[in-house]
C-alpha positions in Angstrom: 103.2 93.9 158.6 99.8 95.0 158.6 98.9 98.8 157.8 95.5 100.1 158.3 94.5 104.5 157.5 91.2 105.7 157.1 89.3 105.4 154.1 88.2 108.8 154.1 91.9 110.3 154.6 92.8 107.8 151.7 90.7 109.5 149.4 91.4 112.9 150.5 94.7 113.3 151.8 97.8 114.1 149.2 101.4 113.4 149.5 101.8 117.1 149.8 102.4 116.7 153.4 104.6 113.1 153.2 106.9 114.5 150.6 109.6 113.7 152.3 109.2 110.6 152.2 107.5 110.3 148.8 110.3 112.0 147.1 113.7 110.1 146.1 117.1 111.5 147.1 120.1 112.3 144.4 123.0 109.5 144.5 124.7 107.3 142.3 122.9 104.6 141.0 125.2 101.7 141.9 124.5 103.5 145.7 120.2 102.6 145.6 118.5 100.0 146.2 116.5 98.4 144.0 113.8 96.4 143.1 114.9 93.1 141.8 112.0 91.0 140.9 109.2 93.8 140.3 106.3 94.1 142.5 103.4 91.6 143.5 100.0 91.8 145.0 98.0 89.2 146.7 95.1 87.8 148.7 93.3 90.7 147.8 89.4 91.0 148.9 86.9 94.1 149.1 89.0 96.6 151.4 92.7 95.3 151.2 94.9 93.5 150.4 98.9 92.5 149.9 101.8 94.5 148.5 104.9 92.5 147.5 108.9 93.5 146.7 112.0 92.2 147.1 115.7 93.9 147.0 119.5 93.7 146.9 120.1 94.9 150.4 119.1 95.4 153.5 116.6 98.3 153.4 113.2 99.7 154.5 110.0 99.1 151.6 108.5 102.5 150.9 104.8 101.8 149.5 102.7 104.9 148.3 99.2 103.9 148.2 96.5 106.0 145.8 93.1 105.6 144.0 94.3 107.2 140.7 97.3 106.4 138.3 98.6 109.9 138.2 99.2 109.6 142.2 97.4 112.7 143.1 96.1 111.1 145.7 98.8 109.1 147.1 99.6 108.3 150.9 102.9 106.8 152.2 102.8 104.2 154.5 105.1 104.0 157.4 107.8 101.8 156.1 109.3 98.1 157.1 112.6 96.6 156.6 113.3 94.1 154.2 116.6 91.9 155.8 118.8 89.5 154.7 116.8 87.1 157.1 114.1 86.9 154.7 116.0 87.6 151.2 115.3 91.0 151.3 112.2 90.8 150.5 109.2 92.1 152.0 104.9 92.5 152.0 102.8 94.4 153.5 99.2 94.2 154.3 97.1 97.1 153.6 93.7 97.6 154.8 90.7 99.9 155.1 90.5 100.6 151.2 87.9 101.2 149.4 85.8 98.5 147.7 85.4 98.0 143.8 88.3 100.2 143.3 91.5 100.2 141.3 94.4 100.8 143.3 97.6 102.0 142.5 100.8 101.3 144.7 104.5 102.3 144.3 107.1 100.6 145.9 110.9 102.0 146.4 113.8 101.1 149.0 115.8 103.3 151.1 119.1 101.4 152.4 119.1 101.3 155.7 122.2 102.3 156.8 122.4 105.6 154.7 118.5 106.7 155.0 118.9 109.9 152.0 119.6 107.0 149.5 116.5 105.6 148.1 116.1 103.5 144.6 113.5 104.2 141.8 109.9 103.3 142.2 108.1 100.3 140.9 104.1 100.8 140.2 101.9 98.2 140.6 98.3 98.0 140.5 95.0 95.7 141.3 91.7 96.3 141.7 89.9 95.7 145.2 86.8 93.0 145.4 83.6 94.7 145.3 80.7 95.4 147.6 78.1 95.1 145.4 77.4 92.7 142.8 79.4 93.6 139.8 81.4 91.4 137.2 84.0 89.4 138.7 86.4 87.5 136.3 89.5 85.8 137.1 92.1 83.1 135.6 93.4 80.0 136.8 96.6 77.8 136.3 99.5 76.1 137.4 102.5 74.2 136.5 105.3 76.4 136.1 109.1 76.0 134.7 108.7 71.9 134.4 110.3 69.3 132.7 113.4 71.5 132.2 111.7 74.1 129.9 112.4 77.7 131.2 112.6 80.9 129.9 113.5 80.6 126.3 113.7 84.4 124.5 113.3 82.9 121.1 110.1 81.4 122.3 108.8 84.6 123.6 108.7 83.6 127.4 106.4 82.2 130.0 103.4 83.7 127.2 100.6 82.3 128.4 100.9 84.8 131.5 101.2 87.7 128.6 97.7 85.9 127.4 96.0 86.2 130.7 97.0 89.7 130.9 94.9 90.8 128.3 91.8 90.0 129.8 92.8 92.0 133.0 91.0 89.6 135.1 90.8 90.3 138.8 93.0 87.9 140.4 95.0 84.3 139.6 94.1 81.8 141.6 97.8 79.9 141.2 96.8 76.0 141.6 100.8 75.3 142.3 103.7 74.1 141.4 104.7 77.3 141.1 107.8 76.2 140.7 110.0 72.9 140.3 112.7 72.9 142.6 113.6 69.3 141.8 113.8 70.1 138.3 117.2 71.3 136.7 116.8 73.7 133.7 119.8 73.3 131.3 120.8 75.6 128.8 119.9 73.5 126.0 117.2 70.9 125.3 117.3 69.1 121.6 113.4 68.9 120.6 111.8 65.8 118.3 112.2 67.7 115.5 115.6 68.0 115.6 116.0 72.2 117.1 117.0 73.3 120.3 114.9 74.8 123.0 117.2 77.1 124.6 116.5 78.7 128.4 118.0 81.4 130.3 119.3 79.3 133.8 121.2 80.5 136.7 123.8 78.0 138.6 120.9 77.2 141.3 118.7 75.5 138.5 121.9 72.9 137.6 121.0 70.6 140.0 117.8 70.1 142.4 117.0 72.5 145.5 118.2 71.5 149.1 119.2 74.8 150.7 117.2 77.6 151.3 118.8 79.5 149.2 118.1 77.4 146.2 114.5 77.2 146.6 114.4 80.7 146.9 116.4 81.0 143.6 113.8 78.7 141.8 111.1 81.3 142.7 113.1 84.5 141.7 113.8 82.4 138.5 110.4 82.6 137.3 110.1 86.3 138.3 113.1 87.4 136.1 110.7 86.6 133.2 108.8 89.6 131.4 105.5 88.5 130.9 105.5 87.1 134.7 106.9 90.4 136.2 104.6 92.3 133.7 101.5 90.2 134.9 102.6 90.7 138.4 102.4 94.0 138.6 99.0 94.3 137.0 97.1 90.9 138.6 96.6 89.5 142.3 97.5 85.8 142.9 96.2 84.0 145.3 98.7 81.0 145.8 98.7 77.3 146.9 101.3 74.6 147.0 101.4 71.3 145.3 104.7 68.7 145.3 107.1 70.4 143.2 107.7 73.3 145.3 109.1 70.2 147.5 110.2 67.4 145.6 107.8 65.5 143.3 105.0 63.4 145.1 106.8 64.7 148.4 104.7 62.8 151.6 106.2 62.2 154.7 107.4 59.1 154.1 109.2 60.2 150.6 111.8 58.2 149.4 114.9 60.4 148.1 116.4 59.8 145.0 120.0 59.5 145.1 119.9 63.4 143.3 119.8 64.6 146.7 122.5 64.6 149.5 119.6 66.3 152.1 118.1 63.0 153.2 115.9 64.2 155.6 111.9 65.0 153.3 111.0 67.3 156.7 114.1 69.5 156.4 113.6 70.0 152.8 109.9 70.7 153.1 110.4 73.2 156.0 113.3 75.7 153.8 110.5 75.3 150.7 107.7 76.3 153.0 109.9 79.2 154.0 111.1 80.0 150.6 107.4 79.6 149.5 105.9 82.1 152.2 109.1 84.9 151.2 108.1 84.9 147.8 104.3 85.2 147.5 102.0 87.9 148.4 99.9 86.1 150.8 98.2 86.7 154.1 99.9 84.7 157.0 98.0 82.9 159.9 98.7 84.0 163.2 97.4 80.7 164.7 99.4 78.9 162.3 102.4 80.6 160.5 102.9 78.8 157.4 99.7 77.5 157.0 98.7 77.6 153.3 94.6 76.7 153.4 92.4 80.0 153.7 89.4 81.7 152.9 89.3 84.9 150.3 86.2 86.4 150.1 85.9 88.6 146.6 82.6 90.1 147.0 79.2 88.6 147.7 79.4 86.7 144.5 82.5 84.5 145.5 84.1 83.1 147.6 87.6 81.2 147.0 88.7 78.0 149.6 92.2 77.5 148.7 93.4 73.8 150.1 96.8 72.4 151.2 96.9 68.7 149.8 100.2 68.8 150.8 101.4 69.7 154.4 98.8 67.1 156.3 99.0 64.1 153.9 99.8 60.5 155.1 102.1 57.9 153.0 101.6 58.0 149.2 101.8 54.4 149.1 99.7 52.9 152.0 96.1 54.1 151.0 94.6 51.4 149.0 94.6 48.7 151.9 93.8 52.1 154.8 90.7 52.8 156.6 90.7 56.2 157.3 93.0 57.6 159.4 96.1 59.5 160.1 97.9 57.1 157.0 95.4 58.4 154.3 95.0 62.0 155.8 95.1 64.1 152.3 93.5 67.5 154.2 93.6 65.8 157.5 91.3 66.9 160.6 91.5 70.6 161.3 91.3 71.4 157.5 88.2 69.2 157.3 86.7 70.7 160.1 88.0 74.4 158.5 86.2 73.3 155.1 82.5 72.0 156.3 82.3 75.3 158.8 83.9 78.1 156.1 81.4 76.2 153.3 78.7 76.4 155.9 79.4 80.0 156.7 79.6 81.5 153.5 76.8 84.0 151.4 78.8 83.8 148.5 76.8 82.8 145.7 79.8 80.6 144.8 81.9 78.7 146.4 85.3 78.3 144.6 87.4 74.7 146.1 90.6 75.3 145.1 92.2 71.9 144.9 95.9 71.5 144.2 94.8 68.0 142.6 92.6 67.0 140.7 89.2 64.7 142.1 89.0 61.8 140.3 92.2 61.9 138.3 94.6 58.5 138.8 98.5 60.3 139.6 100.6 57.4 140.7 103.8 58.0 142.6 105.4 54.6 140.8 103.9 55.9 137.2 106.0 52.7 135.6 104.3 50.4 137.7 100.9 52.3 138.8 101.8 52.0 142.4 101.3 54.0 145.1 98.4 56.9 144.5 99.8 60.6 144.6 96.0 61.7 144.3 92.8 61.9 146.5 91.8 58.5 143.7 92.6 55.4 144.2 90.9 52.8 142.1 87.1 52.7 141.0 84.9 52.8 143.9 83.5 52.4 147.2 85.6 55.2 148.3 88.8 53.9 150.6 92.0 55.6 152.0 92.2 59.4 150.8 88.5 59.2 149.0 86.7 58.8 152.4 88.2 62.6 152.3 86.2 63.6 149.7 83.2 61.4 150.4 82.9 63.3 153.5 82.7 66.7 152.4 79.9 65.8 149.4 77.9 64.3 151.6 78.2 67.4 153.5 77.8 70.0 150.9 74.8 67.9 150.2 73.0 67.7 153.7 73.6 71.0 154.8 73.0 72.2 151.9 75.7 74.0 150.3 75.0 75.5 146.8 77.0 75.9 143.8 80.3 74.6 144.6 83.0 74.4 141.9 86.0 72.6 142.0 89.1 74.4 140.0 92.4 72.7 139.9 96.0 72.1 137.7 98.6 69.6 138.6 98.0 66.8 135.9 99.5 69.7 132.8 96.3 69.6 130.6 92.5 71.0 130.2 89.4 68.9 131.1 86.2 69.8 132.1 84.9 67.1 134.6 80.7 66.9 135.1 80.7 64.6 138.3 76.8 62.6 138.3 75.9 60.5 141.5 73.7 58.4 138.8 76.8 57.1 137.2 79.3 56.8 140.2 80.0 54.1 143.0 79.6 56.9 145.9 76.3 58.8 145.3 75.8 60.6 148.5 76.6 63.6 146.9 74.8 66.8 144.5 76.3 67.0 140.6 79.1 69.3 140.6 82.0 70.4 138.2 85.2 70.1 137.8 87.3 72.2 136.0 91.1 71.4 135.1 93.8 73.9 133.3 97.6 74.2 133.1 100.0 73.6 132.3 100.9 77.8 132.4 104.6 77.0 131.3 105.7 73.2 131.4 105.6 70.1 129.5 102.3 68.9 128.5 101.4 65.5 129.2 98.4 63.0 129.5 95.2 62.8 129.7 95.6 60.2 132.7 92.5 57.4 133.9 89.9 58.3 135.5 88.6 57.1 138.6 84.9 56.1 138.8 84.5 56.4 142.7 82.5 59.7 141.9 81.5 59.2 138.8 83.2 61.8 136.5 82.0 62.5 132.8 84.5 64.1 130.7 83.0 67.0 129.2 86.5 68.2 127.5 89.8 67.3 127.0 92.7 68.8 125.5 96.2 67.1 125.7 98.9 65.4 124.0 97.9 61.8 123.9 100.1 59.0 125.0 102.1 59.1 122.5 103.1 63.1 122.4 104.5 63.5 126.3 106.3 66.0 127.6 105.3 68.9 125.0 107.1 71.7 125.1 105.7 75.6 125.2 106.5 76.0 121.8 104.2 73.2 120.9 100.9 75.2 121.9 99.5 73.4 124.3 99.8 75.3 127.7 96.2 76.2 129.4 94.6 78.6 131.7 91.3 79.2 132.6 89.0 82.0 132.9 86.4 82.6 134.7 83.4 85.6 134.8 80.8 86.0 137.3 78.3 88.1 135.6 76.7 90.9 138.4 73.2 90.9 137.6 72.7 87.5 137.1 75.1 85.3 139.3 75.7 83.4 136.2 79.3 81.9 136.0 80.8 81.5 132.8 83.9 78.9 132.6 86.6 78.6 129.5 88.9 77.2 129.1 91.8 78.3 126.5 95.6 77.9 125.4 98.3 80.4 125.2 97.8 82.2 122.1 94.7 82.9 123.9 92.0 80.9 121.5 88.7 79.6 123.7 88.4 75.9 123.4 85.8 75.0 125.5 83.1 76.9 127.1 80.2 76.3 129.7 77.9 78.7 132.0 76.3 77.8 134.6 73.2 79.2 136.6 73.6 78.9 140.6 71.0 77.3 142.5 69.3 80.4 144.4 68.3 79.7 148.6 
């Protein structure tokens, strides 16, 4: 639901008036409902944004809106109903607030079929994009829940959300897997050195997700975590898919493994897409409801493009001997065509590509054999199949021109810094860029993987395991993030890349290109 009140009333009208609404009635506690999973807020640019909740009944969301912590200020909103249709859970898009401001929301329910009972409030908070040019930091990750490691107390949690907290950065920009719905989380796992990793699980995370209910568990899983719910309240995300919140390496033409009685990859993909869109804050397409790939414009210093490398791919397998076509679609026509004009539209001084995979990174759906690429790469160049893709959008940031373009991404669980030079690759149509990789925020670590030289990447950094440490788990250290600061006066964009217990490993700023 979209709300929209005048920025002028926003700032001067109290809750005097609304307090009926504002304030909570008497009743037992058992009798209100609550909030289950804490609050969220997304998609969030210079006068609005989204406001997030979920609860255990059918009920209306009550969100009080102000410019100050103590709520002086506050304004209801009128409220909407949160059904069992959707899993209770509800967002609402604000708009018409002021820019370069921190705003405070509270959220409460009131049941819906006895309207004087109403739950306790949730506060939330996040901080609007601003007009001018100011600071601008943010973080970056993804990878979430893998490889069976979950929410282990002794281990302190998901922590590395706790570590981006402390820099109170803007807004995540989630790369996805956001979850792994074909991943079971058992109670136990023995480590290497002989201890036991042990997670909190519910009976949804015993086996892989078919229903719609169980893909909507493995989201709520995450969210039952403290540093996640804590982060959440305090830090946008702006989300994309990958595979996992599917099946792994999920393409139309995935083969099931015998793990899953739901044989049919389009049913699966549509209850995760719906499962995907309940449980994130993000702003939904009219044209195209469900449509993951948008534009967020965070003041006129950036401007995020978040991709969907997932919902308009052809066959994993058949791109090596493809021309390109519908078989090696990776973005596939009206994205492309979405990409070029949005690049070619913005006066952002940069342009954030947020790509759910990496460039040049080799991900192969038959890892055991190295069959079948997962990834925009194939093999070292000319560019074929999926790379014609990516071929065709250099060439265009090039001609048109479009300056200072960085590419951020997850997906491969480790940290790399990736200088792409058309002097050292087998396409060179193209402008030196970078690419920046982090995660994983809470899974097994794993690689580094081959590089493809179709586009010449230069590893700059790398942090992972090595092929003989795979599958680390959070307790071994090595989950990512990345940070990033736009600096106001100068444009200047500083990248870094660091671990959970927040120490900066690598670190690179970069001057943009002016008109």
């Amino acid at each position: 639901m979209k709300i929209k009140f005048s920025r002028r009333k926003f700032l001067t009208t109290g809750a005097g008036a609304l307090g009926a609404i504002a304030m909570p009635h008497l009743s037992r506690a058992a009798d209100r409902p609550m909030v289950t999973h804490g609050v969220q807020s997304g998609d969030v640019t210079v006068d609005g944004g989204v406001v997030w909740a979920r609860t255990d009944r059918p009920a209306q969301m009550l969100v009080e809106m102000a410019t100050t912590e103590s709520f002086k200020d506050s304004r209801a909103l009128p409220p909407i109903a949160a059904l069992p249709e959707s899993d209770f859970t509800a967002k609402m898009l604000v708009e018409n607030l002021p820019g370069g401001q921190d705003i405070f929301y509270r959220v409460r329910f009131r049941d819906l079929s006895h309207t004087a009972i109403e739950g306790e409030p949730v506060v939330g908070r996040f901080r609007t994009a601003p007009a001018d040019r100011r600071d601008v930091s943010f973080v970056w990750g993804g990878d979430v829940a893998g490889q069976g490691w979950g929410i282990n107390p002794d281990d302190g949690g998901m922590l590395t959300f706790s570590a981006m907290r402390k820099h109170r950065p803007d807004f995540l920009l989630h790369s996805g897997d956001t979850i792994y719905a074909d991943g079971v989380i058992p109670s136990e796992v023995k480590l290497a050195d002989g201890n036991i990793w042990k997670n909190l699980t519910i009976p949804e995370k015993a086996k892989v997700a078919e229903t719609l209910d169980e893909y909507r568990a493995a989201h709520k899983y995450n969210f039952t975590d403290d540093n996640v719910r804590a982060f959440n309240a305090e830090v946008p995300v702006f989300v994309q898919w990958d595979d996992h919140e599917v099946t792994n390496n999920w393409s139309q033409s995935k083969d099931l493994p015998a793990t899953y009685k739901v044989r049919d990859i389009s049913l699966l993909a549509a209850r995760a897409s719906r499962a995907f869109h309940e449980m994130y804050p993000m702003r939904e397409s009219i044209n195209e409801p469900g449509r993951v790939y948008r534009k967020i414009s965070y003041g006129p210093h950036l401007d995020v493009f978040v991709l969907d490398e997932r919902s308009y791919r052809g066959p994993n397998g058949a791109n090596l001997e493809t021309e390109y076509g519908p078989a090696s679609y990776f973005l596939g026509l009206e994205q492309m065509a979405w990409l070029k004009r949005e690049l070619l539209n913005s006066r952002a001084t940069w342009k954030v590509i947020a790509s759910d995979m990496p460039l040049s990174i080799l991900v192969y759906d038959d890892a055991a054999n190295k069959k079948g690429s997962e990834a925009f790469a194939q093999s070292d160049g000319p560019p074929r199949g999926r790379e014609l893709e990516i071929a065709d959008i250099l060439r265009f940031i090039k001609v048109a021109p479009i300056r200072n373009t960085v590419w951020l991404t997850a997906d491969v669980h480790y940290a790399a810094a990736h200088y792409y030079d058309p002097n050292k690759a087998q396409f060179q149509d193209f402008e030196p860029f970078w690419e920046f990789v982090s995660g994983p925020l809470h899974a097994g670590t794993f690689g580094p993987n081959e590089l493809d030289n179709t586009f010449g990447p230069e590893v700059r950094f790398v942090r992972a395991p090595g092929l003989d440490k795979q599958n680390l788990p959070p307790s071994a250290g090595m989950q990512f993030f990345g940070h990033v600061k736009i600096h106001g006066t100068s444009g200047q964009m500083t990248v870094t890349l660091r671990d959970r217990a927040d120490v900066a490993l690598w670190s690179t700023t970069l001057d943009p290109k002016l008109a």
